[in-house]
Backbone as CSV, one residue per row, in Angstrom:
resi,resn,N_x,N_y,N_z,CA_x,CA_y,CA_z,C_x,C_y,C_z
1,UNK,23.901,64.882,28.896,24.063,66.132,29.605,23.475,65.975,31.002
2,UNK,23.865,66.741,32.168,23.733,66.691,33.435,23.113,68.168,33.576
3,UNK,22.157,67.817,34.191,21.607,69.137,34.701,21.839,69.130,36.477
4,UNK,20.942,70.515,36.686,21.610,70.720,38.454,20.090,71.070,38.591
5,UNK,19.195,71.485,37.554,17.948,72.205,37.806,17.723,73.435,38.796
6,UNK,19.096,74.066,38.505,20.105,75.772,38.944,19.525,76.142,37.650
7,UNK,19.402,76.935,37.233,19.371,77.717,35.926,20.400,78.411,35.435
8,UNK,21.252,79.037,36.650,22.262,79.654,36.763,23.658,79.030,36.049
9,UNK,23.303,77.427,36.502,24.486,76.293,36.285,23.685,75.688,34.595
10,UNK,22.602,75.634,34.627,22.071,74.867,33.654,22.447,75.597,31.591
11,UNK,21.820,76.814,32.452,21.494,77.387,30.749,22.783,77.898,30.611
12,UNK,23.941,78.309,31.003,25.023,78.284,30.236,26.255,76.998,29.737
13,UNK,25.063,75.644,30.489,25.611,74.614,29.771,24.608,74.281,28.441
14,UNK,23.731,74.747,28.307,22.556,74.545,27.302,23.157,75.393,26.290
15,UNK,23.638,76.394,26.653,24.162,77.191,25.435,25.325,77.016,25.043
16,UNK,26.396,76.389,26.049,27.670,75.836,25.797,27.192,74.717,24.595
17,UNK,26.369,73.738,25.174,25.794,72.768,24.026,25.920,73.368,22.972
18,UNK,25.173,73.796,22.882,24.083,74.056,21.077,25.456,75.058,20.737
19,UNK,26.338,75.195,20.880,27.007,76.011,20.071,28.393,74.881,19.488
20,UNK,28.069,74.059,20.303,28.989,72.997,19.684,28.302,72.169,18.572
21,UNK,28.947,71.235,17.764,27.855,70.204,17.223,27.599,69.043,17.446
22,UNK,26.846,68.958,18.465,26.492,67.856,19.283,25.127,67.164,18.310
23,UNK,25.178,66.287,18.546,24.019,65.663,17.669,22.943,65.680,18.531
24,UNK,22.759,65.644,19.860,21.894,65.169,20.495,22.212,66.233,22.253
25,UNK,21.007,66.424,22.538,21.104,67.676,23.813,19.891,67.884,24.168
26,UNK,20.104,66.803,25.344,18.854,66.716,25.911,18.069,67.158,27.670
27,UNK,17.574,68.275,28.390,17.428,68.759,29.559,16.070,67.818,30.383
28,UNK,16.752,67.196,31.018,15.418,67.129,32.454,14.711,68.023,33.073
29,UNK,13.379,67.405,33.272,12.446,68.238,33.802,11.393,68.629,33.244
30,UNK,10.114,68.940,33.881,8.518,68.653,33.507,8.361,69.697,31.869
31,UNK,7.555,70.082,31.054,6.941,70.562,30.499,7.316,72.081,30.784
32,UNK,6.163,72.087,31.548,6.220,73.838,32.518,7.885,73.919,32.410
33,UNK,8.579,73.390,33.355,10.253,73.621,33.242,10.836,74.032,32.352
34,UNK,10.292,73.013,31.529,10.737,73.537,29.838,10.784,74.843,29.102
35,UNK,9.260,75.266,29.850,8.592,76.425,29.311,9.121,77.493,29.592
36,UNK,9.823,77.547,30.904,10.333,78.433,31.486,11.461,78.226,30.983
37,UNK,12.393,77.671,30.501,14.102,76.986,30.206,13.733,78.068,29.020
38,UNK,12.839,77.565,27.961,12.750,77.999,27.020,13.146,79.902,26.745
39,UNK,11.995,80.283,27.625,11.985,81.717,28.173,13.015,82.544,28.338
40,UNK,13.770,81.910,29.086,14.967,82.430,29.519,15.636,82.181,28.495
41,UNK,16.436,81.106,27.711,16.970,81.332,26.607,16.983,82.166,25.214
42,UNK,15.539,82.355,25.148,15.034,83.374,24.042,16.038,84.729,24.717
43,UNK,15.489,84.856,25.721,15.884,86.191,26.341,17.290,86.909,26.543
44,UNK,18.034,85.115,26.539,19.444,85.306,26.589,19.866,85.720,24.999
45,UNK,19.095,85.338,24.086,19.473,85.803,22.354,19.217,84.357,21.545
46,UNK,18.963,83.601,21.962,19.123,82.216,21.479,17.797,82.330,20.686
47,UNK,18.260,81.605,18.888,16.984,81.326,18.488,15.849,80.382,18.169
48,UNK,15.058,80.214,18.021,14.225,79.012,18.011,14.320,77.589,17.520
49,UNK,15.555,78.180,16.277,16.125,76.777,15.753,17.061,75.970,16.710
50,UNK,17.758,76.991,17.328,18.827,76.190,18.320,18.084,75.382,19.659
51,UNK,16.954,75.888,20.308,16.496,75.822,21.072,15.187,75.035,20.651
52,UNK,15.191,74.086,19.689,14.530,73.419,18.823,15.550,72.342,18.664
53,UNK,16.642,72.511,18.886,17.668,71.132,19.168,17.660,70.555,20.210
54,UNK,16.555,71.513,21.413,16.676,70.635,22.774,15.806,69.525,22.928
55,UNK,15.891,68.270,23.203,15.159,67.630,23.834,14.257,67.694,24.964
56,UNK,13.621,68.054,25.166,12.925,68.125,26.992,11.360,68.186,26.497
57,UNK,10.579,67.170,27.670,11.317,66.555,28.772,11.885,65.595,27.825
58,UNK,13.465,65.191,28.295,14.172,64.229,27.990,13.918,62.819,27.594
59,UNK,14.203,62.196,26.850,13.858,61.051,26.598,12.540,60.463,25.736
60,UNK,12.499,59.322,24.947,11.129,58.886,24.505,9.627,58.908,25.395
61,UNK,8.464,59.365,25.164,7.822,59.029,26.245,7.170,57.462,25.914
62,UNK,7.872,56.795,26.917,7.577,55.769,26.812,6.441,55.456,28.473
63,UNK,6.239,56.169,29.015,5.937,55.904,30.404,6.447,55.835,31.074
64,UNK,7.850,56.139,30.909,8.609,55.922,32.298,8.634,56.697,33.363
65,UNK,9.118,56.005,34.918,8.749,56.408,36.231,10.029,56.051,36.649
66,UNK,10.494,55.007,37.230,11.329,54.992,37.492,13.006,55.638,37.008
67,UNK,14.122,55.760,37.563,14.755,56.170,37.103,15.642,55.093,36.293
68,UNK,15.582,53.606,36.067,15.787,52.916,35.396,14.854,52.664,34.248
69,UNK,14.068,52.977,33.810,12.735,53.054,32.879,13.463,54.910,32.011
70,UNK,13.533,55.663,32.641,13.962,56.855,32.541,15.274,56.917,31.478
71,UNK,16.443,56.476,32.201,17.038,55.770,31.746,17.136,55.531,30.063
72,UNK,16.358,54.372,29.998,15.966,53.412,28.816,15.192,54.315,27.997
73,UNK,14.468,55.656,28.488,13.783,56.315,27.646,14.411,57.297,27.300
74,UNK,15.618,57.714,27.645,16.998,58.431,27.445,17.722,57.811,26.458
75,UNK,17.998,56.580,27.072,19.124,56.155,25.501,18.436,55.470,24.363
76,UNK,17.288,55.464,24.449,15.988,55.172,23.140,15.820,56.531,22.176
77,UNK,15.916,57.791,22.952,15.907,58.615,22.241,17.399,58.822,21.414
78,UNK,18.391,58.931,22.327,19.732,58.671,21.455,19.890,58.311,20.304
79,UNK,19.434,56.900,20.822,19.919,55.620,19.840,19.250,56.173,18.458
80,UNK,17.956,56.821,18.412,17.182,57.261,17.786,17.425,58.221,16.833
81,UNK,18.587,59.384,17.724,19.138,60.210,17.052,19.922,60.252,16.364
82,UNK,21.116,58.768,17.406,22.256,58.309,16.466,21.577,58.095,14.960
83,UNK,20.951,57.360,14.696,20.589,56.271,13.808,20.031,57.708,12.506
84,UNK,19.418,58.621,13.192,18.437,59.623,12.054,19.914,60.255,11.314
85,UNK,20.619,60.827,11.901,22.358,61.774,11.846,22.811,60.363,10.954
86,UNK,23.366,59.069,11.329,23.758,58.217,10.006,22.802,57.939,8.342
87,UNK,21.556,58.053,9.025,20.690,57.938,7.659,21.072,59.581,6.599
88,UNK,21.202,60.832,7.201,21.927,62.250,6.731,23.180,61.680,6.156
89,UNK,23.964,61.182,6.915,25.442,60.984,6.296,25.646,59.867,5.065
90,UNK,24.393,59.083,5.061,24.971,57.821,4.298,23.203,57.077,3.907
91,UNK,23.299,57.231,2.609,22.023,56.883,1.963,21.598,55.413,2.182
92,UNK,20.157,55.197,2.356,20.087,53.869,2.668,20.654,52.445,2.010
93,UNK,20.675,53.147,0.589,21.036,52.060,-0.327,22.941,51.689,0.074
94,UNK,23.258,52.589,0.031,24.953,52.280,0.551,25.216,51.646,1.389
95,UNK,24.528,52.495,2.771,24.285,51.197,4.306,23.954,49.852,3.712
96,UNK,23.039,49.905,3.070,22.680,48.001,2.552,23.305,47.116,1.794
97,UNK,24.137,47.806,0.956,25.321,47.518,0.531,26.296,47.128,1.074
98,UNK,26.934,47.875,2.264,27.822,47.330,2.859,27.517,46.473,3.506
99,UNK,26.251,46.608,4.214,25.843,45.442,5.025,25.850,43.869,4.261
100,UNK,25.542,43.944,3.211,25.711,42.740,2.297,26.782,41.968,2.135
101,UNK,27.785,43.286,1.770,29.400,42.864,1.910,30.060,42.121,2.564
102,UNK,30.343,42.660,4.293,30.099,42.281,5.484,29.243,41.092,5.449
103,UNK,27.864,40.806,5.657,27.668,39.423,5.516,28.262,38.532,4.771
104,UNK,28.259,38.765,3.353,29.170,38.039,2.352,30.701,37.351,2.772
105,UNK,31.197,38.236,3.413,32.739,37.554,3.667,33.233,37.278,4.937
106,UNK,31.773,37.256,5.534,31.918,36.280,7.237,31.249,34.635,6.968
């Protein structure tokens, strides 16, 4: 997701989000930002569970500074999310199974 850090532009893409089923929806910007993002969404009707799907600040905190570090702490969280949403869909023992398979007949 792309933010503008507009509020105007932002939170009716935040709510466009969460009403879809996106696995993953994540906003830039500090803490405080958040706090305030948050605020305003309550206010708009939104409830804590949905607004409990947001990510922010965005990404793993891994330390990152740069916007290539940033980045990497963006699609770490993803990857993260991908991976939690397949463990829901498909029990570990099955994944290991197939994975066996797959090895087996390469």
């Amino acid at each position: 997701m792309a933010l503008t850090h507009d509020p105007k532009i932002d939170d009716p893409a935040l709510r466009h989000a969460l009403s879809r089923d996106c696995f993953y929806i994540g906003a830039l910007g500090s803490r405080k930002t958040h706090t305030r993002r948050v605020e305003r969404l309550k206010a708009q009707g939104l409830s804590e569970t949905d607004i409990a799907r947001i990510h922010a600040p965005i990404g793993l905190d891994i330390g990152a500074i740069s916007p290539a570090e940033i980045a990497v702490a963006i699609m770490a969280q993803v990857t993260e999310r991908l991976h939690a949403a397949a463990d829901l869909e498909e029990p570990s023992s099955e994944r290991a199974a197939a994975s066996a398979a797959a090895t087996a007949a390469s």
